[in-house]
Structure formats: structure tokens, C-alpha cells
C-alpha positions as CSV (number, residue, x, y, z in Angstrom):
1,X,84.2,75.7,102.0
2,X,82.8,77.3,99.0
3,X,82.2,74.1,97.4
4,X,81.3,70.4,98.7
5,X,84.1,68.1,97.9
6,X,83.0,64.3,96.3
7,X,84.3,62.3,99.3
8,X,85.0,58.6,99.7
9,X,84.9,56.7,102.9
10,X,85.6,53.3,101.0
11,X,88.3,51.0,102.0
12,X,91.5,49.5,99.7
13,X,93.3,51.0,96.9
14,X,92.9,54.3,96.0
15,X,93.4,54.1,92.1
16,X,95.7,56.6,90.6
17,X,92.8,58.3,88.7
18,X,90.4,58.5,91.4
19,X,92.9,60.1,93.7
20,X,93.7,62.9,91.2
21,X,90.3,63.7,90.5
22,X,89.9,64.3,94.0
23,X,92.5,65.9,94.2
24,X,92.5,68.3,91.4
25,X,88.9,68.9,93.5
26,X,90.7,69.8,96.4
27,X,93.3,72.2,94.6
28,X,90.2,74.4,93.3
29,X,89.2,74.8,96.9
30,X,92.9,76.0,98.1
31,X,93.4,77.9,95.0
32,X,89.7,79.9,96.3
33,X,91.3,79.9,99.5
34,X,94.5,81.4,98.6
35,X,92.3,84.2,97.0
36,X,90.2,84.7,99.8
37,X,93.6,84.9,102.3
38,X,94.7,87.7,99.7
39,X,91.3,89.5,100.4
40,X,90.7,89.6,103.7
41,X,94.6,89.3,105.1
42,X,94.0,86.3,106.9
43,X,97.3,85.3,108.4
44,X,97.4,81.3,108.5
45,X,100.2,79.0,109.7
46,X,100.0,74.9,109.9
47,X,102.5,73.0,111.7
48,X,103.4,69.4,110.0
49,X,105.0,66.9,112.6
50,X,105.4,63.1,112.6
51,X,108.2,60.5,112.5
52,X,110.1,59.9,109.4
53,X,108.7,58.8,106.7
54,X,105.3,59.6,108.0
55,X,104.5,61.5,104.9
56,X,105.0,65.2,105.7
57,X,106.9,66.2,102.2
58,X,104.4,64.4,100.1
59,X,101.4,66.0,102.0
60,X,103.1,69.4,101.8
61,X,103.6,69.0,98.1
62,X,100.0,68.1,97.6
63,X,98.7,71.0,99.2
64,X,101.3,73.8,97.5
65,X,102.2,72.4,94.2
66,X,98.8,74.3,92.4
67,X,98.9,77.9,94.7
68,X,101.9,80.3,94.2
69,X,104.4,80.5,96.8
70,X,104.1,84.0,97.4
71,X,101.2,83.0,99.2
72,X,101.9,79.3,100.6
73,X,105.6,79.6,102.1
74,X,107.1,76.8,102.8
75,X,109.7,76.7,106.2
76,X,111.9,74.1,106.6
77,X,114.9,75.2,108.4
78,X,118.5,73.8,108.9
79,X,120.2,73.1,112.1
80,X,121.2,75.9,114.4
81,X,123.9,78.2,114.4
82,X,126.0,78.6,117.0
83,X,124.5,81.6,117.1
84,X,121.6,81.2,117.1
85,X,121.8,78.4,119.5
86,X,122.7,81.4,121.9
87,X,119.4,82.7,121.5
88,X,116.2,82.2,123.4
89,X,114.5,78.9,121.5
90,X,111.5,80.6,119.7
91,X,113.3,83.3,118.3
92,X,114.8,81.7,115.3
93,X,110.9,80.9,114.2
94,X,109.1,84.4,115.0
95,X,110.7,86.0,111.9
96,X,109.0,83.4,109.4
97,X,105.6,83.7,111.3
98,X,102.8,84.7,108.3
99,X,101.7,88.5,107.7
100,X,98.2,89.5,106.5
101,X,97.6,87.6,103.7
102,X,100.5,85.0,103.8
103,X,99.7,81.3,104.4
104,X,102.9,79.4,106.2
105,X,103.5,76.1,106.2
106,X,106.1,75.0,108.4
107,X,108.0,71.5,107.7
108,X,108.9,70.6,111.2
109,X,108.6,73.5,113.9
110,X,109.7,74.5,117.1
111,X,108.2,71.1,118.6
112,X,111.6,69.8,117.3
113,X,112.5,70.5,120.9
114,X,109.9,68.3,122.1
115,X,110.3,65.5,119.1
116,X,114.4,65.0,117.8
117,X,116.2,66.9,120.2
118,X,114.4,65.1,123.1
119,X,114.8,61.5,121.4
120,X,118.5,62.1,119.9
121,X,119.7,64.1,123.4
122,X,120.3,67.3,121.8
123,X,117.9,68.7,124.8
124,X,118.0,68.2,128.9
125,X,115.0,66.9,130.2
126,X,114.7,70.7,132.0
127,X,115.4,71.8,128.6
128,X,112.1,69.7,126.9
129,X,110.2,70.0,130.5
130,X,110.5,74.0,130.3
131,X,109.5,74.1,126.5
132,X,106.5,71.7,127.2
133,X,105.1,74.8,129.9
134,X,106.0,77.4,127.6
135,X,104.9,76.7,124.4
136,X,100.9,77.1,124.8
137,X,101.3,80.4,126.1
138,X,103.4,81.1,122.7
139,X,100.7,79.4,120.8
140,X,97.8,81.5,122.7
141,X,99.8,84.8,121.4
142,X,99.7,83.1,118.3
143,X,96.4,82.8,117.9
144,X,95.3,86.0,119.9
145,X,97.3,88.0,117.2
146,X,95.1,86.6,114.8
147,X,96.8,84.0,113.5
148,X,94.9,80.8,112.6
149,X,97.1,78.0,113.6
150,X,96.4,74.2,112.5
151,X,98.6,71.9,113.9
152,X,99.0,68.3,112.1
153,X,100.6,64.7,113.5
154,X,101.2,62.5,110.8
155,X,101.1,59.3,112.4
156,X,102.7,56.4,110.5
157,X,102.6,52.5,111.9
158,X,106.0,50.4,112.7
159,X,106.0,48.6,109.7
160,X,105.3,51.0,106.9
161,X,107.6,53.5,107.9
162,X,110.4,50.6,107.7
163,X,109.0,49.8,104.4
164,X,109.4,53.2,103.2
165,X,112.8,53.9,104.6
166,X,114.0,50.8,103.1
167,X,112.5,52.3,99.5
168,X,114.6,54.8,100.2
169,X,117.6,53.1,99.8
170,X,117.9,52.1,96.0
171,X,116.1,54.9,95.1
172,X,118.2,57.6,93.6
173,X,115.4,60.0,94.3
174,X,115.0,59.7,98.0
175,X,118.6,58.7,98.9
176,X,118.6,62.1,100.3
177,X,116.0,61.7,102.6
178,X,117.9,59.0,104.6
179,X,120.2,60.7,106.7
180,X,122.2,59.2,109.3
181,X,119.9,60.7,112.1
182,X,117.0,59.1,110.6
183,X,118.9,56.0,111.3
184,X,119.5,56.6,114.4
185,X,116.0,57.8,115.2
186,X,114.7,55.0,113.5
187,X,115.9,52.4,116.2
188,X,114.1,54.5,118.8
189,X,110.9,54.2,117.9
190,X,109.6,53.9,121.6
191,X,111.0,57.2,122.7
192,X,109.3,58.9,120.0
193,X,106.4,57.7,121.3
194,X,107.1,58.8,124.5
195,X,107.9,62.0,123.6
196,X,104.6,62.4,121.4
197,X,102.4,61.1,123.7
198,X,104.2,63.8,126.1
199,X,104.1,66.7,123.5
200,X,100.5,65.6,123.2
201,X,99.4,66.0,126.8
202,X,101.1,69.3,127.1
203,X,100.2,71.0,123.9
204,X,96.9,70.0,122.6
205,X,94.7,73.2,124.1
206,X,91.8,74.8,123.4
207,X,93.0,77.4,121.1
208,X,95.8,75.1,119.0
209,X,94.5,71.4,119.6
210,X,96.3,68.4,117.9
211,X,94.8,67.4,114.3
212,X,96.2,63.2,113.5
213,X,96.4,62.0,110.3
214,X,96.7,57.9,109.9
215,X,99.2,58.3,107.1
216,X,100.0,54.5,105.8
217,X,98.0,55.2,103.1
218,X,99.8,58.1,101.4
219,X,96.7,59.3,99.2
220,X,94.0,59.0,101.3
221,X,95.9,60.5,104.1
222,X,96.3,63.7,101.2
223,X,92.4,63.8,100.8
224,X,92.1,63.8,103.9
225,X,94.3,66.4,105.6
226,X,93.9,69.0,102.8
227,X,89.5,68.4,102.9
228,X,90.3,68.6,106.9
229,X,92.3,72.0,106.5
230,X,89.9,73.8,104.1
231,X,86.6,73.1,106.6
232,X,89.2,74.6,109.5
233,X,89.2,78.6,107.5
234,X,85.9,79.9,106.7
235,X,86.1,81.3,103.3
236,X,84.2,81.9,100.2
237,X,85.1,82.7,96.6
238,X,86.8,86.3,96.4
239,X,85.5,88.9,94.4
240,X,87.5,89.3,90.9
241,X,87.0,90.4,87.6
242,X,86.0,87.5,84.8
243,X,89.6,87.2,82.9
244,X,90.1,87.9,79.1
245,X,93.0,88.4,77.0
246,X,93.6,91.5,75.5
247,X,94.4,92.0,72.3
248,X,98.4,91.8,71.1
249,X,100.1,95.0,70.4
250,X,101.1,95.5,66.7
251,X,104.7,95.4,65.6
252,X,105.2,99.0,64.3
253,X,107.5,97.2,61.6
254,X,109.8,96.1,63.8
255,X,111.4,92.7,62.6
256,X,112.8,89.8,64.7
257,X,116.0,89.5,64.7
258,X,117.9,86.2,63.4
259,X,119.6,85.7,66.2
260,X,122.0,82.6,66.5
261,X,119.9,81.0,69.9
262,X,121.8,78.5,71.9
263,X,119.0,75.7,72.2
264,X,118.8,73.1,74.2
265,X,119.3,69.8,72.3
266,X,115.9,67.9,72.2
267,X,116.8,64.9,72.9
268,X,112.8,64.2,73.9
């Protein structure tokens, strides 16, 4: 890291200023990152997993909403198509896999096999068994390529995640996030846990261990992932030239036009 972040172990609230001091902190140090990926062509990709309502998007958010997305990619990708539920499993994620300089982020992963499809039956137990031995040798590639990969659990307790699915409910701003398979995976809390506790034993090597995030507090659980995820990619600050605006070319006599503009009513 080319800069030590202010940290804060203490306990309670995290006040809304605090947090975005720290914060805005942390977005320097992933901006410098971003630059440094550019440079050298590091190819990066981090896995986010967790229940619902664990805190994946908000995290995700954090961590993008100040680097462009030419660099940060974002994956979250629909259900299956018939066709490609014809293909061999991985396939469907190789093609978003990051090139040199290209940081992915993937929002849920091929571990669905081993997480939702498991839980909500979608998968045979030889189905989730066969994936479980497969997947660290896919990983191992991964990583042999020269691909850094950072895997993340967002673990959420019992009671907050019912607290924050029932926010969801009356609020016209998550409404979307409650579908009805988060209702039905919501009664089957148990099996989840089964099935990370088994995803867990099978899939945290060497060379792509496990990273868990106690994520019932939204903001700390921010700090602490994104702090986590910088110390994980040596980097420094990349060479570049200091900035300054040149001057504005002259008009030649050209006159604007009085054009009749369509603005939007201001109504703010």
C-alpha cells in the first residue's frame, strides 16, 4: 500500500462522517491501485459470496463507485440459458475472466453451484460433489496464469439479515432486491450453512484461500474489506505526468448559435 490508512479498531457506531473520511482514504488507495493495474497489466479478479442480504452490493459499490469501470468490471450474471445450461459449468464465466490490466469483480460466481443451486435443488448432490473436486484445480489455473484472485464470504448473523430483508419490503428502493428465491432461501438458513461450511472445506487452498468479512455492521465491514484487499496487491503510486489545463482555443469569430434548447424543467 502506498499509503498507511488511519484505522479504527473501536467498537459502536460508526458515525456517518468518520466512515466517509475513511473511506474517501480508502478510495485514494484504489484509485493508486487502479493506476498501478494500468501499468504493470496486473490481471485481478475477487469473488463476493455470502447469503442475502449479507452486504455484497453495498461493499461492491464502495469499492467501484470512485475508479472507472473500464478498469473495475462489475459481473453479475442472469440465469442460464438453455443453452448455456448445455455447456460444461465454467464455461459461461471464462469469457469475463480479467485481461492485463483489467480488475474484475464478480457479484456471485461459479460457487453458485456450490451455494443456491445446492440449497434451492437446482444441482444433484453428484452435480455439487463433482464441482467441489473440480473447482481448485480451475482456481490453481487461475492463479498460475497470473491472475490474482481474492475470494470474499460476507457473513451476516440470523437476525440482521431478517432485519434487512424485512427493510426491504416498504422500501421502494430495495423492493427489487427481494425476490421470491430470496424467500425461499431465506427459510433455509441451515442448508446454507451446510453448504458453506462444505464449500469452505473444499475450496479454501493455498493458492485461493477464503477471506470472511463479519458484515452486520455495513460500514465497518466496507473499511474493512476494501483496507483488507489493498494490503492483498503490492503496488505503489504509478508514474504520471503532474496534470494542468491547457489553455482554451480561441473562437476564430465564430458565434454560438441561438439555438431553441429543450431544457429540462428545474424543478430543484
Amino acid at each position: 500500500m502506498a499509503k498507511a490508512i488511519d484505522e479504527d479498531k473501536g467498537s459502536g457506531e460508526l458515525k456517518k462522517k468518520k466512515y466517509e473520511k475513511k473511506l474517501k482514504q480508502l478510495h485514494v488507495e484504489l484509485v493508486k491501485l487502479q493506476e498501478w493495474v494500468k501499468h504493470k497489466g496486473l490481471k485481478i479478479c475477487i469473488v463476493f459470496e455470502g447469503r442475502d442480504g449479507a452486504g455484497k452490493g453495498g461493499t461492491i459499490k464502495a469499492i467501484t463507485e470512485r475508479v472507472s469501470p473500464r478498469v473495475f468490471r462489475v459481473i453479475a450474471l442472469s440465469a442460464p440459458t438453455e443453452r448455456q445450461k448445455s455447456q460444461m459449468y465454467l464455461q459461461r464465466y471464462v469469457p469475463h475472466l480479467p485481461a492485463a490490466g483489467e480488475v474484475v469483480i464478480w457479484d456471485r460466481s461459479w460457487y453458485n453451484r456450490a451455494g443456491v443451486e445446492r440449497v434451492m435443488g437446482f444441482a444433484s448432490k453428484d452435480t455439487v460433489k463433482q464441482f467441489l473436486k473440480l473447482v481448485p484445480g480451475f482456481e490453481k489455473l487461475m492463479v498460475e496464469s497470473g491472475i490474482i484472485l481474492l475470494k470474499y464470504w460476507l457473513e451476516v448473523s440470523m437476525d440482521e439479515q431478517t432485519r434487512r430483508l424485512k427493510a426491504r419490503i416498504d422500501d421502494g428502493r430495495k423492493i427489487w432486491k427481494l425476490t421470491p428465491m430470496d424467500l425461499k432461501s431465506y427459510s433455509r438458513w441451515h442448508d446454507y450453512t451446510q453448504a458453506r461450511d462444505d464449500m469452505f472445506k473444499a475450496t479454501d487452498t493455498k493458492w485461493a484461500p477464503w477471506h470472511v468479512v463479519r458484515s452486520d455492521d455495513k460500514k465497518r465491514a466496507r473499511l474493512n474489506l476494501i483496507s483488507h484487499l489493498l494490503k492483498q496487491i503490492p503496488y505503489k503510486e504509478a508514474p504520471r505526468e503532474k496534470v494542468k489545463l491547457p489553455k482554451r482555443g480561441k473562437a476564430h469569430g465564430y458565434q454560438e448559435r441561438k439555438y431553441p434548447f429543450k431544457f429540462v424543467p428545474e424543478r430543484y
